[in-house]
N, C-alpha and C positions, 0 to 999 in steps of 0.2 A: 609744590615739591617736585626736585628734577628727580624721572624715576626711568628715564630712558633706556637707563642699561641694561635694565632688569625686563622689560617687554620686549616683545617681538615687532620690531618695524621692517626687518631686511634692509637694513641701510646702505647692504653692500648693492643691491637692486636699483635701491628708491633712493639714492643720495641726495636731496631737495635740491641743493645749489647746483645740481649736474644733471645730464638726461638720465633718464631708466636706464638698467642696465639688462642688454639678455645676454642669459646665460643658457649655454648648450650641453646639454649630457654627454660624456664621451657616448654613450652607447649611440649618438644619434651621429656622431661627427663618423666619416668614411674617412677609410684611410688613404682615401685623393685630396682630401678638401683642408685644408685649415686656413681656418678663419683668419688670420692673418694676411690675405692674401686680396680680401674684398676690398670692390673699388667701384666707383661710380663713373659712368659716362652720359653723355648729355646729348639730347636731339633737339632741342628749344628749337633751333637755328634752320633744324629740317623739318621734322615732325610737328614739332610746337607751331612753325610758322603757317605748314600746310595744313593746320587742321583750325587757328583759328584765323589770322589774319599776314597779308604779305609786308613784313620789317622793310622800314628805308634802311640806307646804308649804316645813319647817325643812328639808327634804335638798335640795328646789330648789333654795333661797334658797343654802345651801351648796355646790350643783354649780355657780350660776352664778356665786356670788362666786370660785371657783375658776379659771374663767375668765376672767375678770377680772387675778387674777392673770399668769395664764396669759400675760395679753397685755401687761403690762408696760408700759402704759401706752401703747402700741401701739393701733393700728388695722388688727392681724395677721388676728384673729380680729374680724373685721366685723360681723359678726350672729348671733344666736341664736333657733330658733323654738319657737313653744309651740302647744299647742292651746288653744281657747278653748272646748271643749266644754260640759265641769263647775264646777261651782262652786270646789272648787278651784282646777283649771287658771285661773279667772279672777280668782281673790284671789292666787296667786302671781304673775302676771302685774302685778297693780298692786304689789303690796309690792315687786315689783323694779324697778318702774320710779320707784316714790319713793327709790331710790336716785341714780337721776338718773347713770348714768352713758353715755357717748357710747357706747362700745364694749363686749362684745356690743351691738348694736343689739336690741332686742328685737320681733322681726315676728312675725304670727300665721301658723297657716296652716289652710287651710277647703279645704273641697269647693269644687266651683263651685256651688253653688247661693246662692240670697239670703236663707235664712236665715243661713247659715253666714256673709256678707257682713254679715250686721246686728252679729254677734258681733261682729267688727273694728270696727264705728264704735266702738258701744257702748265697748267697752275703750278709744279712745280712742290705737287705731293707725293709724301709717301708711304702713305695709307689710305685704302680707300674702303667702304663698305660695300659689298656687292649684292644687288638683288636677288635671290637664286629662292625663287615662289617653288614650296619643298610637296605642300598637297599635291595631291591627286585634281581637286576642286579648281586649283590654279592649274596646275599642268594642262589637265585635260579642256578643261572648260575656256579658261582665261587664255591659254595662249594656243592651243588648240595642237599639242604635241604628246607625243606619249613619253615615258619617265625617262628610257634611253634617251628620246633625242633631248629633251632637257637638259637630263646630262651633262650628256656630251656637249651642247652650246655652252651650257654656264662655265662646266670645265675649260674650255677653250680659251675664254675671257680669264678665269683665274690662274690658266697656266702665261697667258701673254703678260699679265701682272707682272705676276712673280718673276720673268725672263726679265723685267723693265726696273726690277728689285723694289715693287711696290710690295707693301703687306697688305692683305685682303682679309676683310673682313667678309664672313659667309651669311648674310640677313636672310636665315630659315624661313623664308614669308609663312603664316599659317600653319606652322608645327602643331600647333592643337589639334589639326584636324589633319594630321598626316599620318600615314601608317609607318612606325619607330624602326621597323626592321624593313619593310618593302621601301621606303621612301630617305626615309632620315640617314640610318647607319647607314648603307651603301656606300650612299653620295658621301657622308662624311669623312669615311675610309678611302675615296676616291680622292678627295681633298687634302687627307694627310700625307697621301705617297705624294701627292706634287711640292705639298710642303717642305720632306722629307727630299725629295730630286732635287731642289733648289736653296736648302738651308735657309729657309725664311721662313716664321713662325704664320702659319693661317689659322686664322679666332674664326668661333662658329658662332652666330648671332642667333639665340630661338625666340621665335617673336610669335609671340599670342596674339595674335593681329584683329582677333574678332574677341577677347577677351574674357574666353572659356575656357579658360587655365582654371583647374582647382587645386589649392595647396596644400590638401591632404595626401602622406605617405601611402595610403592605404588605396588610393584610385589611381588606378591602370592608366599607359598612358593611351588616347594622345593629350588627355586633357590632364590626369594629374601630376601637378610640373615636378616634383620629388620625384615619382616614378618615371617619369622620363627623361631627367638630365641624370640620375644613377644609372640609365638605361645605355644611354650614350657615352658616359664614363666606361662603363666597364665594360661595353664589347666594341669600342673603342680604342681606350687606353688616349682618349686628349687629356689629356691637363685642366685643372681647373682655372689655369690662370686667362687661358685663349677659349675660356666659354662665358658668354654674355646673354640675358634676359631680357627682352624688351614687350610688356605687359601693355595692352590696354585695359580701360574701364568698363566696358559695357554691362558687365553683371557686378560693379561694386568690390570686385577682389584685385584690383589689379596690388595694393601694396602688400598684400597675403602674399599674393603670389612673387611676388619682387622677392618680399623675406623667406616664402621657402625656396626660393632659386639659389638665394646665399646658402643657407643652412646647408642644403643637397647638392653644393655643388659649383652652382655658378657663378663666380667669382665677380663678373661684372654687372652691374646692373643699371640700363639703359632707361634715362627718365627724361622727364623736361621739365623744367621753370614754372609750380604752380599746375602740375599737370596736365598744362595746355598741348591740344592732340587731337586727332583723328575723333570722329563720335562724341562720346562720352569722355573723352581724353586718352593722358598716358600716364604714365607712372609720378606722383609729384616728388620732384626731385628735392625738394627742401624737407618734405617730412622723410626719406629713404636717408638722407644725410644724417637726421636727428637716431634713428635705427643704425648709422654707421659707428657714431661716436657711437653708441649704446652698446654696441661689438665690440669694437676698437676699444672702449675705456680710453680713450686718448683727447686733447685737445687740440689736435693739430687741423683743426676746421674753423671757419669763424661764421657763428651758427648766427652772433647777435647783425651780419650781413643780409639776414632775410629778412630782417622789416625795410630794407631800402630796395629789397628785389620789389618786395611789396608797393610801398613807393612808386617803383619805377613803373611796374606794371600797373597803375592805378593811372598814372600819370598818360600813360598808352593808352586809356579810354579799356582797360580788362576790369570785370565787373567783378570782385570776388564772394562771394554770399558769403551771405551773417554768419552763416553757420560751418565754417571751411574747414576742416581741421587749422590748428597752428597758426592762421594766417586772417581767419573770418575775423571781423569785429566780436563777436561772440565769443570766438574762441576761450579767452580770460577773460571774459565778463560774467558775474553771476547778480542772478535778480533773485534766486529760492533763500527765502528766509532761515529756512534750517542749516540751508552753506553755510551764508555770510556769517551763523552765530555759529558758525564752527569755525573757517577763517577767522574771526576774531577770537577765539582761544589759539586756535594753530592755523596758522594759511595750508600747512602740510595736510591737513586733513582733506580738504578740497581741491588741490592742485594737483597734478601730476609731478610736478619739478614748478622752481621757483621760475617763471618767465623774466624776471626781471633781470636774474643774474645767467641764466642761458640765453635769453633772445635779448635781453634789452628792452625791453617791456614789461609796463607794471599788466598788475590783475587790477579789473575796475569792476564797480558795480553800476546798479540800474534801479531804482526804485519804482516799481508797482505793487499793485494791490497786495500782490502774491511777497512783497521783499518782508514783511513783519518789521518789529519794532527793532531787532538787530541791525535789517539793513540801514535803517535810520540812525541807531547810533554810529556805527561803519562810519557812513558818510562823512555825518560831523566829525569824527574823530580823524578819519583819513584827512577832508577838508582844510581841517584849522591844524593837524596835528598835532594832535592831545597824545601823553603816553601817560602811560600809569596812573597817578593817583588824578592825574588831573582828567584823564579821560571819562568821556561822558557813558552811565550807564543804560541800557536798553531798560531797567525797570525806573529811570526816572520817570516821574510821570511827564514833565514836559514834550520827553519821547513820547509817551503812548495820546498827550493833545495834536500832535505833531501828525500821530499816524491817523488817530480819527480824522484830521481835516482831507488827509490821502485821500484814504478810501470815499472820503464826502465827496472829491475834485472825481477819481473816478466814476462812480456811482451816476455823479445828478450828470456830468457832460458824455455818458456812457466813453467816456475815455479809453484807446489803444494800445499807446505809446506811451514809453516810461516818460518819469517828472527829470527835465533836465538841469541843470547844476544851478542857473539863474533862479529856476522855478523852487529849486528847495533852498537856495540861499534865504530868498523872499520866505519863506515858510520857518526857516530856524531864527533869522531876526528878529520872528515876533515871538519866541519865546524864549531867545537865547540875546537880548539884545547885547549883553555887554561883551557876546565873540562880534556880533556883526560891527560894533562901532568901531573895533579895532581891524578888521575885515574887509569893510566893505567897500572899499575904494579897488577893492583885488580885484583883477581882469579875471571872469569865472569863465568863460567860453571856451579858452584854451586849457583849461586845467584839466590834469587827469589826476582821478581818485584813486588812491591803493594807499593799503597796508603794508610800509617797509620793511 
């Protein structure tokens, strides 16, 4: 009996065919911020590159055509940055930009200093990201200056920009551990009147660089990022639109902290490809997209393009664990027997969203000890695809001879590894012989199992 209208599912939230949706309280939204406004930028190319491995020209050319993709024609993903160091970095840069496409945007990004600023005319850019290391810890330590003379070097390099009508990006190196009012506002208010002198928009880039951002409203900054992009909003006065977040992983929160940077404020947020990066990584860009539509309510992304990001990156020798968000082999696979006989009343129960019709990928299962007699019907019934009256039940008993020989196969060879699709082919044969005679000539090695 269909009785769905009458329960509570939050459909407007959990729409199965479509991602989650979050919803914001006005009480929580600021009267700088609307969400309409959030947008994704991309570091694969910089970030992503120097933290795990150095791209030939043909793998750029391919990671950034990906995103591309990625964006569907969109202006999701906004920009993309490179470095402009090496002679490659600077042939990739142009072969992608005689592509001529609007989005990725393609911006450099340099040190403060002027040589690093000649790279960007040269190439023929007009954006670039600037380094400007905002701690005390960098100032002091790392470049061995006090905050004046910092300053005033990075201002120098941001004002010769802006003179050349480049737009500058401000990369807050280590904002977590800067002090909000001695270090941050100043310089930032020092940035806007050049802004302001030369009528070209300067973005402030805050990057959690050791990734001790918490994304709790309630923790001061420099570490809790709500309280300290509200902090810079309002004794401030920038815009949400020229404020960006660039999170690392090293304590597990970096997409926390990505989502309350939107929520509080900052409109951009700066990831890479798979979360490849520095340490423990950066922000992963393909699950922050799945979080954009979730905002947005919009289609204007093409989400089912991240199994071939996946793909691509598998194909590059990156290793992604089982367990990955979105992207792991695991991610939609279940082996718990209590799932799978809840997926065979409703997939809804155990999914988050349908995979198949958001990404393009089915949900599969896995049979071990642990799947029960459900997952064994599953199988068959996904396998052969059986519906309705003709599907096979979990209290047949040929099911439960089926699962005794399981647990028999695990038990006596102290087995690890689930039973693979050849191996329970062989196993339903013998008690299902009249699916296998019409069957069993099937190529089983390539097949994937799910419930459509």
């Amino acid at each position: 009996m269909e009785v769905e209208d009458h329960i509570t599912l939050f459909k407007d939230i959990f729409p199965f065919n479509d991602v989650p949706r979050i919803i914001i309280n006005d009480s929580i939204n600021r009267k700088f911020f609307h969400l309409n406004e959030i947008f994704l930028t991309d570091t694969t190319l910089r970030d992503g590159q120097q933290g795990w491995r150095n791209f030939t020209i043909d793998e750029g050319i391919r990671i950034f055509l990906s995103l591309v993709e990625l964006n569907g024609g969109s202006n999701a993903i906004a920009s993309s940055e490179f470095f402009l160091y090496t002679e490659k970095d600077r042939k990739l840069v142009k072969e992608l930009r005689d592509y001529d496409f609007k989005y990725p945007k393609i911006i450099g990004w340099i040190r403060a200093s002027r040589n690093d600023l000649r790279l960007v005319i040269e190439n023929k850019l007009d954006e670039t990201v600037i380094l400007t290391s905002i701690s005390d810890y960098h100032i002091y330590y790392k470049l061995g200056l006090t905050r004046d003379l910092a300053f005033r070097k990075y201002l120098s390099i941001i004002e010769e920009a802006l003179k050349k009508g480049i737009t500058v990006r401000c990369a807050l190196e280590d904002a977590t551990r800067a002090d909000v009012h001695k270090n941050i506002v100043p310089f930032i208010k020092q940035v806007l009147k050049l802004s302001e002198k030369y009528k070209i928009p300067t973005k402030i880039k805050i990057a959690d660089t050791l990734g001790l951002g918490l994304p709790f409203p309630d923790v001061p900054p420099p570490r809790g990022i709500p309280a300290l992009i509200q902090t810079i909003i309002n004794e401030t006065g920038i815009e949400n639109k020229w404020i960006e977040f660039h999170g690392h992983n090293d304590l597990g929160l970096v997409i926390a902290n990505h989502l309350a940077a939107w929520i509080y404020g900052a409109a951009g947020s700066n990831c890479t490809l798979l979360g490849i990066g520095e340490r423990a990584g950066n922000c992963p860009l393909e699950i922050m997209l799945i979080h954009y539509a979730g905002i947005k309510k919009g289609n204007d992304v093409n989400l089912k393009a991240i199994s071939k990001i996946v793909e691509l990156f598998t194909s590059l020798g990156f290793k992604i664990p089982e367990f990955h968000p979105l992207i792991g082999e695991n991610a939609f696979r279940t082996k718990a027997g209590i799932h799978i006989d809840g997926l065979m009343k409703k997939p809804k129960i155990y999914l988050p969203f349908n995979p198949l019709t958001v990404l393009g990928v089915p949900y599969t299962i896995s049979i071990t000890p642990y799947s029960g007699r459900a997952a064994i019907a599953f199988w068959i019934n996904s396998y052969f695809n059986l519906r309705g009256g003709n599907a096979i039940s979990k209290d047949d008993m040929r099911i439960k001879s089926i699962y005794n020989e399981i647990l028999k196969i695990f038990e006596e060879n102290n087995r690890r590894t689930a039973l693979s699709n050849q191996e329970m082919l062989k196993l339903v044969s013998k008690y299902f012989p009249e699916l296998c005679s019409k069957y069993c000539n099937r190529k089983v090695g390539s097949s994937k199992i799910f419930w459509g």
